[in-house]
C-alpha positions in Angstrom: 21.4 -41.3 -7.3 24.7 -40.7 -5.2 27.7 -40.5 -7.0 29.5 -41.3 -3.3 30.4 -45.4 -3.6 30.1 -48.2 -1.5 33.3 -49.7 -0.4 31.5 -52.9 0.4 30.5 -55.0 -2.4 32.2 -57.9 -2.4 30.2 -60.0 -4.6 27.0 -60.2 -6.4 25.0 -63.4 -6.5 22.3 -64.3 -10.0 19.9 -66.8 -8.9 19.2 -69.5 -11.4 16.2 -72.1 -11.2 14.6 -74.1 -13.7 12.7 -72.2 -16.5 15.5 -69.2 -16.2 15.4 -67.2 -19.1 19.1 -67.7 -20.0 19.5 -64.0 -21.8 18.4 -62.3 -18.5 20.7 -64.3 -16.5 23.8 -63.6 -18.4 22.9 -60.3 -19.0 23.4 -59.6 -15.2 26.1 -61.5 -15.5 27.6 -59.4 -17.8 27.0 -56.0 -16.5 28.3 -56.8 -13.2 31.6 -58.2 -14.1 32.4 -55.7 -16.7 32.1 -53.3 -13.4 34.2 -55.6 -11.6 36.6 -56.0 -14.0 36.8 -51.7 -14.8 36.9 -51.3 -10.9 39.4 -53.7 -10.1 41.2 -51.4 -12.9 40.5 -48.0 -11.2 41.6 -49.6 -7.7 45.3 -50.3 -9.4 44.4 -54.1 -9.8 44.7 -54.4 -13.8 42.3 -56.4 -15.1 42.0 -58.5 -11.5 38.0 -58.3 -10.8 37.3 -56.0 -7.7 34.2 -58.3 -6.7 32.7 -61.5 -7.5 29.7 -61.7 -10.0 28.7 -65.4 -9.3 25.5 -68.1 -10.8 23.8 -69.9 -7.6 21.3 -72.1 -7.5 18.8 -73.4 -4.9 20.6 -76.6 -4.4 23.9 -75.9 -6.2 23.1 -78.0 -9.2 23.1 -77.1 -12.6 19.7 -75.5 -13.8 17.8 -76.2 -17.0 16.6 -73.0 -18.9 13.7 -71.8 -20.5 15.3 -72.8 -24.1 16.3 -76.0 -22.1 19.9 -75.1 -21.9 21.7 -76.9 -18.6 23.7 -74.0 -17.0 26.7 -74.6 -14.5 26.5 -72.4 -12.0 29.0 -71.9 -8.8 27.8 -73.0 -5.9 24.2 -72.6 -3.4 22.9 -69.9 -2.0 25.3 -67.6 -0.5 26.0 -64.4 1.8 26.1 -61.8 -1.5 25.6 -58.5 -1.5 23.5 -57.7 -4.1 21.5 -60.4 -5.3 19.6 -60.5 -8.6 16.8 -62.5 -9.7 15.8 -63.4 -13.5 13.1 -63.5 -15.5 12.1 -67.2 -15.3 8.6 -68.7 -17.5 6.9 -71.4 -15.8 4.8 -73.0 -12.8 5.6 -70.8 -9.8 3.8 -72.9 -7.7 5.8 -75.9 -8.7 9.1 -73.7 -8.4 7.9 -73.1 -4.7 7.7 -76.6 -3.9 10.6 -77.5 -5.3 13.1 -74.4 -4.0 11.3 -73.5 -0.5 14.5 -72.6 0.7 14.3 -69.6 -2.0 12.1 -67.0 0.3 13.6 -68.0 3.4 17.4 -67.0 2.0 15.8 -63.6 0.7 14.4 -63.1 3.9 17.5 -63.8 5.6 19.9 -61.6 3.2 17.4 -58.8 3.3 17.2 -58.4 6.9 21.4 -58.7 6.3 21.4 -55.1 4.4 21.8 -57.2 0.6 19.9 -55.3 -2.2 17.7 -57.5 -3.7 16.9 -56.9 -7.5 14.0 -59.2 -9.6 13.8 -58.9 -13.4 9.8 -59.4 -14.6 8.5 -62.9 -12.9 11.5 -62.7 -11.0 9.6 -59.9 -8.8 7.2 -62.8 -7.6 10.0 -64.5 -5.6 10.4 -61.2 -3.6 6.7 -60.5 -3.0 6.2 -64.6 -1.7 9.1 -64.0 0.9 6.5 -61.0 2.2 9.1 -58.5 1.8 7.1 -56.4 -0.8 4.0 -56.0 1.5 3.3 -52.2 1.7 5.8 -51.2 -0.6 6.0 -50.3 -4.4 6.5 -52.7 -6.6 6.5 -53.6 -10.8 6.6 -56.6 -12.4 6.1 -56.9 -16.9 2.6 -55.7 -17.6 1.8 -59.2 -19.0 1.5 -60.9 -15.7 0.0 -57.6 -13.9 -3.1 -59.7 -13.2 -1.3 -62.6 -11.3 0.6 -60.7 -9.4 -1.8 -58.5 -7.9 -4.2 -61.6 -7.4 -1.7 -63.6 -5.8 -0.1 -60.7 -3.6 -2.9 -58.0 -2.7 -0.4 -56.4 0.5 2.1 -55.2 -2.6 1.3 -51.7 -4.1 1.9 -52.9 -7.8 2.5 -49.7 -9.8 1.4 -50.7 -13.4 2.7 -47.8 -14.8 6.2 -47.9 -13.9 9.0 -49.8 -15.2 11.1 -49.2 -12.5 10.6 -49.5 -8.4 12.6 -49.5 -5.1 12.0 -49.8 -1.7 13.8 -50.2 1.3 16.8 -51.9 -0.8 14.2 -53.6 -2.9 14.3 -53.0 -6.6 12.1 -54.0 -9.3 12.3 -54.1 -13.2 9.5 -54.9 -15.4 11.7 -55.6 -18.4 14.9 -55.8 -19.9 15.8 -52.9 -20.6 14.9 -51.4 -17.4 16.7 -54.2 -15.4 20.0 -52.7 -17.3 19.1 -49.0 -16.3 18.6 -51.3 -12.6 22.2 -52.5 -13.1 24.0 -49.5 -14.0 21.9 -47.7 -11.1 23.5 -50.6 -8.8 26.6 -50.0 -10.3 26.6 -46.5 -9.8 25.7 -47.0 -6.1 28.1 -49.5 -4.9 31.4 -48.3 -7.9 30.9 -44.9 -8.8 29.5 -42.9 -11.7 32.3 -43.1 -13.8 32.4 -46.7 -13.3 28.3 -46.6 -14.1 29.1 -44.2 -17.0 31.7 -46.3 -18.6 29.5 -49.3 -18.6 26.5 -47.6 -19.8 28.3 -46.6 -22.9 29.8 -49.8 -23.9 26.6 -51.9 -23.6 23.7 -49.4 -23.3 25.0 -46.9 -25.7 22.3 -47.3 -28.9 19.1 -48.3 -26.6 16.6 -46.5 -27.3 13.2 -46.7 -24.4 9.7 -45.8 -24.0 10.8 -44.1 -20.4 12.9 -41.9 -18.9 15.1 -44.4 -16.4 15.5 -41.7 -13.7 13.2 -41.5 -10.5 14.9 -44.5 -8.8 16.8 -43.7 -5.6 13.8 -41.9 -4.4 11.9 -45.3 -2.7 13.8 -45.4 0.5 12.1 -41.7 1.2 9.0 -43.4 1.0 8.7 -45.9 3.7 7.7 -43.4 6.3 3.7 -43.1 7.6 2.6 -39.8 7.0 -0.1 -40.9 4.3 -0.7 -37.0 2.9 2.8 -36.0 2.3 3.1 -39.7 0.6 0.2 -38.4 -1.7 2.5 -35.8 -2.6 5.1 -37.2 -3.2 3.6 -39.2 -6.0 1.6 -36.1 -7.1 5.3 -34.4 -7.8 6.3 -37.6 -9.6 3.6 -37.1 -12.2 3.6 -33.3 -12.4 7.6 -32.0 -11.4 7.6 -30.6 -14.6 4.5 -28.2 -14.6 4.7 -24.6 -13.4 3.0 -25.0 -9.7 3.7 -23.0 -6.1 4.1 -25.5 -3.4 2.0 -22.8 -1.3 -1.2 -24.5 -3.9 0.1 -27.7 -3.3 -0.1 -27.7 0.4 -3.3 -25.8 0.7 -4.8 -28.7 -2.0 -4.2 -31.3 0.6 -5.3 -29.3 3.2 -2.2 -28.0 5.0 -0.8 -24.4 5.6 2.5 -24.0 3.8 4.4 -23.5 6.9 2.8 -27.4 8.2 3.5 -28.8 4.9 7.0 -27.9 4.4 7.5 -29.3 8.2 5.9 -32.5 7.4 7.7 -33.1 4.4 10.9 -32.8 5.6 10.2 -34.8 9.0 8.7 -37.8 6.3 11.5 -37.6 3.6 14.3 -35.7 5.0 14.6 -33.6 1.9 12.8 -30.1 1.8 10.4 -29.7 -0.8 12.4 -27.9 -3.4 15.5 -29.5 -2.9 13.2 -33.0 -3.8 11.5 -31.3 -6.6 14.8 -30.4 -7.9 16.3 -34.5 -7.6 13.0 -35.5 -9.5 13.7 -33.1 -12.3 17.7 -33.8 -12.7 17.4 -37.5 -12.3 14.7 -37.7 -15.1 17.3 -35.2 -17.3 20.1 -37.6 -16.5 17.9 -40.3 -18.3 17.5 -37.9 -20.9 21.2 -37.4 -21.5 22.5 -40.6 -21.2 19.6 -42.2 -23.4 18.2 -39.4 -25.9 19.8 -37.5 -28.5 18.0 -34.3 -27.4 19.0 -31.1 -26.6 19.7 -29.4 -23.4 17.5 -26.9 -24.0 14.4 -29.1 -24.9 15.3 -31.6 -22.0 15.7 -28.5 -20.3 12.1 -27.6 -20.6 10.8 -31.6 -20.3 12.2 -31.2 -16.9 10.5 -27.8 -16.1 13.3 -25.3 -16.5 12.4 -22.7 -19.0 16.0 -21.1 -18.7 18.7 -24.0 -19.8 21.6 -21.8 -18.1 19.3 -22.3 -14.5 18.8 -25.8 -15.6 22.8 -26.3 -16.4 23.6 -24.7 -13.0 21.5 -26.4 -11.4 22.4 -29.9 -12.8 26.4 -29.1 -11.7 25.5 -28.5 -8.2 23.9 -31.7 -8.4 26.3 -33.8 -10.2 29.5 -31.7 -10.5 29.1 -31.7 -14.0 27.6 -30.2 -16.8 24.9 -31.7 -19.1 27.1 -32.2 -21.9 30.4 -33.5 -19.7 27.7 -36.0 -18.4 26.2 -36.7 -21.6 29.8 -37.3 -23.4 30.8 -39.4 -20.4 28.0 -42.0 -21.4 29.0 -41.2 -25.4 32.6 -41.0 -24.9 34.4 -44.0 -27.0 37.0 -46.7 -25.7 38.4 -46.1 -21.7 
């Protein structure tokens, strides 16, 4: 996760259909403005939102919610930047038919450079426009069935709650669509914007998962298959004690090969990779445990917490505790 910002978000678009979950819609809703709102703030703007966090709809009407709410929104489909799709309950099928125009404005804004986001069922609009074929993908685990019957092309990763690819992000669930948005946030404002709006919503949630490992999908889309193997091989095990020289020679490569191929596939070299995996993971740790450096130290496979706290500056330019009182730090 960079803490280098984009300067060009202008505005983030929440699609809203019939059978929306209301929460999960405002929720994004919510996130992104209070980023707009403490951006606009560091630009010099006051409270003037830096970008626009707006509610469209397939036709521009009003849609009716799960809990059979009627919500306004502000216009059609649009040209947004990042757009994010909810967790809707329903038909699919009769949501195609009535919203085709859905994929095709994915599609469209995809091939535009927009990051696209789905919450839970909100995944399945993504995979219909084909734009999750051969990539990673999660959806929530009760509709893991479904999904993979309906789109066998996706690589649906059933135990992860959070997936990206080629600007494509999924959450299975709530709470990792907000670890989504404050990644979004992170990319496009900063980390201190990230940081600030992490600890006025996020601040007492408490998951089942360490939110790090996102960022890393991008370095995926590449088609050497054995260094791919790898890569998910370092994502279960990057905290054991291993050499890379047993690695390589497990997958049948000289370490010389395999250090070349990995870097030609991912651009990182294997360490330095090895070393992202472990202090994104520890900056999930800080942010959303109360642990201490030196246990998350060693969860993240540093035995030595003064390595560990080195290493996590040349990373972050901070320390573990300046980035952990960032998230914990009260008012501005």
């Amino acid at each position: 996760m960079s803490n280098m910002q984009s300067p060009n978000l202008r505005q983030v678009s929440i699609l809203a259909v019939d059978g929306v979950f209301a929460s999960t819609l405002m929720q994004a809703k919510d996130f992104f403005h209070m980023a707009s709102l403490r951006f606009g703030k560091l630009q010099g703007k006051g409270l003037t939102p830096a970008f626009q966090t707006r509610l469209v709809s397939p036709d521009g009407l009003p849609a009716r919610s799960f809990s059979d709410v009627q919500i306004p929104v502000d216009g059609p489909l649009d040209h947004a930047d990042i757009i994010v799709i909810p967790t809707f309950w329903g038909d699919f099928d009769a949501l195609l038919a009535r919203y085709p125009q859905v994929c095709t404005w994915l599609r469209e804004r995809h091939a535009a450079g927009s990051a696209i986001c789905g919450e839970a069922t909100g995944v399945f609009w993504m995979a219909q426009a084909g734009l999750l074929d051969g990539k990673e993908a999660t959806t929530y685990w009760r509709f893991f069935g479904e999904f993979a019957e309906r789109f066998p092309k996706v690589l649906l990763n059933q135990e992860k709650h959070l997936s990206d690819a080629d600007n494509l992000y999924c959450a299975g669930g709530v709470t990792s669509a907000c670890d989504l948005y404050i990644y979004l946030i992170e990319r496009f404002c900063g980390a201190s914007i990230a940081q600030a709006v992490a600890r006025d919503i996020l601040y007492e949630v408490q998951r089942s998962y360490a939110p790090g490992r996102i960022g890393f999908g991008g370095q995926k889309l590449h088609q050497d298959m054995t260094i791919l193997q790898i890569q998910h091989w370092l994502e279960e095990h990057f905290a054991d004690k291993f050499r890379f020289e047993d690695v390589a020679r497990d997958h049948g490569m000289s370490i010389r090969n395999f250090m070349r191929r990995f870097q030609a596939a991912t651009g990182d070299k294997p360490l330095h990779y090895l070393q992202r995996l472990r202090i994104e993971t520890a900056k999930g740790l800080l942010s959303g445990t109360r642990k201490s450096i030196k246990t998350i130290s060693y969860e993240v496979g540093y035995d030595d917490a003064s390595f560990f706290a080195r290493l996590f500056r040349q990373h972050t330019q901070l320390s573990p505790n300046q980035y952990r009182r960032q998230y914990q730090q009260k008012g501005e």
